[in-house]
TORDO-5977 format. One line per 5 residues: their letters; for each residue y negated, x, z negated of N, C-alpha, C. Coordinates in nm, 3 decimals, padded with zeros to 5 digits. Atoms other than C-alpha are relative to their C-alpha. Example, Ala and Ser with C-alpha at 12.3 -4.5 7.8 and 13.67 -1.06 7.14 Angstrom:
<atoms>
AS) 00.119,00.089,00.000,00.450,01.230,-00.780,-00.120,00.090,00.000  00.119,-00.082,00.006,00.106,01.367,-00.714,-00.109,-00.077,-00.073
</atoms>
This chain:
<atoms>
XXXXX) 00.044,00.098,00.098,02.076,-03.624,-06.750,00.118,-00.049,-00.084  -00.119,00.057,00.085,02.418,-03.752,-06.863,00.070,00.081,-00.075  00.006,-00.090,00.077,02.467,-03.412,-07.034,-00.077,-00.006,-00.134  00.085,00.001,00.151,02.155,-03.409,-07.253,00.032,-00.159,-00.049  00.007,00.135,00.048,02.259,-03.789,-07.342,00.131,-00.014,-00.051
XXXXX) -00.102,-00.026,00.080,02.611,-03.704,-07.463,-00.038,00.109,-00.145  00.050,-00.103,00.113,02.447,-03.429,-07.644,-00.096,-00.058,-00.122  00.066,00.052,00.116,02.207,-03.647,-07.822,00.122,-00.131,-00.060  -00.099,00.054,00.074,02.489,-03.911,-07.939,00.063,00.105,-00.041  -00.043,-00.091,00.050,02.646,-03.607,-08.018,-00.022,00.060,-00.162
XXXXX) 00.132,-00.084,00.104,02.351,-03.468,-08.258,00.015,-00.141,-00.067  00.001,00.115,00.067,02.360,-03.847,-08.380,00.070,00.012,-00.106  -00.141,00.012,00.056,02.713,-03.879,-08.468,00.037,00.102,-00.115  -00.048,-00.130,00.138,02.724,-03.535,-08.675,-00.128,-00.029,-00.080  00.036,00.028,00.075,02.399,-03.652,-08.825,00.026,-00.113,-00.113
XXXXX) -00.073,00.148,00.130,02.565,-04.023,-08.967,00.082,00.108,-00.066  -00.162,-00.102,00.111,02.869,-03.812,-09.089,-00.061,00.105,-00.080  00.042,-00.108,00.082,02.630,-03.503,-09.245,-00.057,-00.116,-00.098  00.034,00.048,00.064,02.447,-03.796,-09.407,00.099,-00.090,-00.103  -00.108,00.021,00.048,02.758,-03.984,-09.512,00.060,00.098,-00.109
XXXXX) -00.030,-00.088,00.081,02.887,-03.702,-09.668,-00.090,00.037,-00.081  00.112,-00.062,00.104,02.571,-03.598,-09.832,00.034,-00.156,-00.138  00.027,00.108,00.042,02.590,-03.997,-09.972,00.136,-00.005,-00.088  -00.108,-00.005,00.047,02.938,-03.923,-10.079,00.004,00.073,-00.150  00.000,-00.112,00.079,02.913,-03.608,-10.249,-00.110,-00.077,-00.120
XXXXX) 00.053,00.050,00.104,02.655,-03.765,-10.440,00.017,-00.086,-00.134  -00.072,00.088,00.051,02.873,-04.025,-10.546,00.127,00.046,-00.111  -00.175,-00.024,00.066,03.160,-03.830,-10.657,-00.019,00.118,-00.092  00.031,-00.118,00.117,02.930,-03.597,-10.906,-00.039,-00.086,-00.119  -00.039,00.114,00.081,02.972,-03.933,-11.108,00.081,00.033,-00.038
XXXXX) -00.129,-00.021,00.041,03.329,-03.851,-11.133,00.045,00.136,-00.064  -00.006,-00.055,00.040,03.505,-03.610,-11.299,00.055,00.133,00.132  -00.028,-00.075,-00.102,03.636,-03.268,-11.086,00.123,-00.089,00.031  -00.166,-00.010,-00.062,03.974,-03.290,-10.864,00.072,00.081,-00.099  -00.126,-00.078,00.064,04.273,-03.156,-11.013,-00.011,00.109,00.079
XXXXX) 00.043,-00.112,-00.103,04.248,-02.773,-10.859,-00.149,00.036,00.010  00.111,-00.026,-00.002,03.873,-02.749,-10.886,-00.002,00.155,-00.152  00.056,-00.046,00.106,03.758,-02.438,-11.105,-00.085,-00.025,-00.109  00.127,-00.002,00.107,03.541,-02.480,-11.403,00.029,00.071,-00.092  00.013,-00.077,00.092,03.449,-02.237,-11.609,-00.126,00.011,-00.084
XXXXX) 00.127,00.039,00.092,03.209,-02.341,-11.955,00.060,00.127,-00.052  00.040,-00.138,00.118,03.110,-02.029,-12.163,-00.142,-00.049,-00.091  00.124,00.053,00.140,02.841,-02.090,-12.447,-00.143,-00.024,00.105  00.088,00.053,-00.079,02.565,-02.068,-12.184,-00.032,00.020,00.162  -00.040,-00.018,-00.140,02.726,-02.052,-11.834,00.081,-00.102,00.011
XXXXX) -00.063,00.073,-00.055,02.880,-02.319,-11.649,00.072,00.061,00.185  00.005,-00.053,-00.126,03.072,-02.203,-11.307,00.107,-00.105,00.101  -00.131,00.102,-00.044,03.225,-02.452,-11.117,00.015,00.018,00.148  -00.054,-00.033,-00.105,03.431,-02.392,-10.800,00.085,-00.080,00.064  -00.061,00.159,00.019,03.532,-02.715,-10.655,00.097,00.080,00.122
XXXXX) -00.067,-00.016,-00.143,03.816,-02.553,-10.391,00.082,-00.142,00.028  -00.094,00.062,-00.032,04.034,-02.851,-10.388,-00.096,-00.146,00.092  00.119,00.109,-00.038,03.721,-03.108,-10.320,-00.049,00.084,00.127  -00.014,-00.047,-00.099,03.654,-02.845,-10.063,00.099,-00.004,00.131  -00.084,00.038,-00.041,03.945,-02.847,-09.913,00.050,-00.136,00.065
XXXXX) -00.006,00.164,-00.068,03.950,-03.257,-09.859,-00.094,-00.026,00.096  00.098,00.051,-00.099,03.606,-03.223,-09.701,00.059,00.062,00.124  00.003,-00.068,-00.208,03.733,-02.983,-09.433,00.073,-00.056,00.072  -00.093,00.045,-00.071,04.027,-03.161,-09.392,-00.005,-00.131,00.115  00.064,00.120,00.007,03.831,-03.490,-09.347,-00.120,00.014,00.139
XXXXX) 00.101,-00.045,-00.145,03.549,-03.348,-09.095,00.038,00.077,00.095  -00.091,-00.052,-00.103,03.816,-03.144,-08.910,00.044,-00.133,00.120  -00.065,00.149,-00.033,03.982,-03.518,-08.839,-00.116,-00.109,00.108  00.112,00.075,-00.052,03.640,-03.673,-08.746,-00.017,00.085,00.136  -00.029,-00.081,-00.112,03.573,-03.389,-08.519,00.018,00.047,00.102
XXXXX) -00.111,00.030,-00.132,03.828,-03.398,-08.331,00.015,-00.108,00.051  00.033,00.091,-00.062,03.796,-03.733,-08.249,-00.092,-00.059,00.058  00.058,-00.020,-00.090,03.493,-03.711,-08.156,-00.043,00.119,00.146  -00.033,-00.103,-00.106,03.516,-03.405,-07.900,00.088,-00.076,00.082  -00.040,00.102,-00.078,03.773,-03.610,-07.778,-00.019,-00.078,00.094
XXX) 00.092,00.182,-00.093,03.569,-03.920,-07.688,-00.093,00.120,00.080  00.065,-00.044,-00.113,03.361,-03.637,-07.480,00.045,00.122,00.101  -00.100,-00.085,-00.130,03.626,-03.435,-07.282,-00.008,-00.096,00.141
</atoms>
C-alpha cells in the first residue's frame, strides 16, 4: 500500500508541474522569442524553433525532478 501511495503523489506532483508548465508556456507566447530561438518568416511560412526556450525547460524539469526522486529514495 505505501508503494501505490508514493506513486500516486508521484502522478500528482508531475501532474501540478505538467500543468504549471502548460500555464507557463502559455504565458510566455505573449512575449517575444529567447535570444537563440529559430524563426524563420517567408511570404507564407512561418517556422519557429524555439531551442533555447527548450533548453530552459529541460534544464528547469531536470532540477524539479531530481528533487523530487529524491524526496522518494
Amino acid at each position: 500500500m505505501r508503494e501505490i501511495g508514493k506513486l500516486l503523489i508521484m502522478v500528482g506532483a508531475v501532474t501540478i508541474i505538467m500543468g504549471l508548465m502548460i500555464f507557463l508556456i502559455s504565458k510566455m507566447s505573449d512575449l517575444k522569442w529567447l535570444p537563440g530561438d529559430i524563426v524563420i518568416r517567408k511570404k507564407d511560412f512561418v517556422f519557429i524553433f524555439p531551442i533555447t526556450t527548450m533548453i530552459i525547460i529541460s534544464i528547469v524539469l531536470t532540477v524539479i525532478l531530481n528533487i523530487i526522486g529524491k524526496f522518494f529514495k
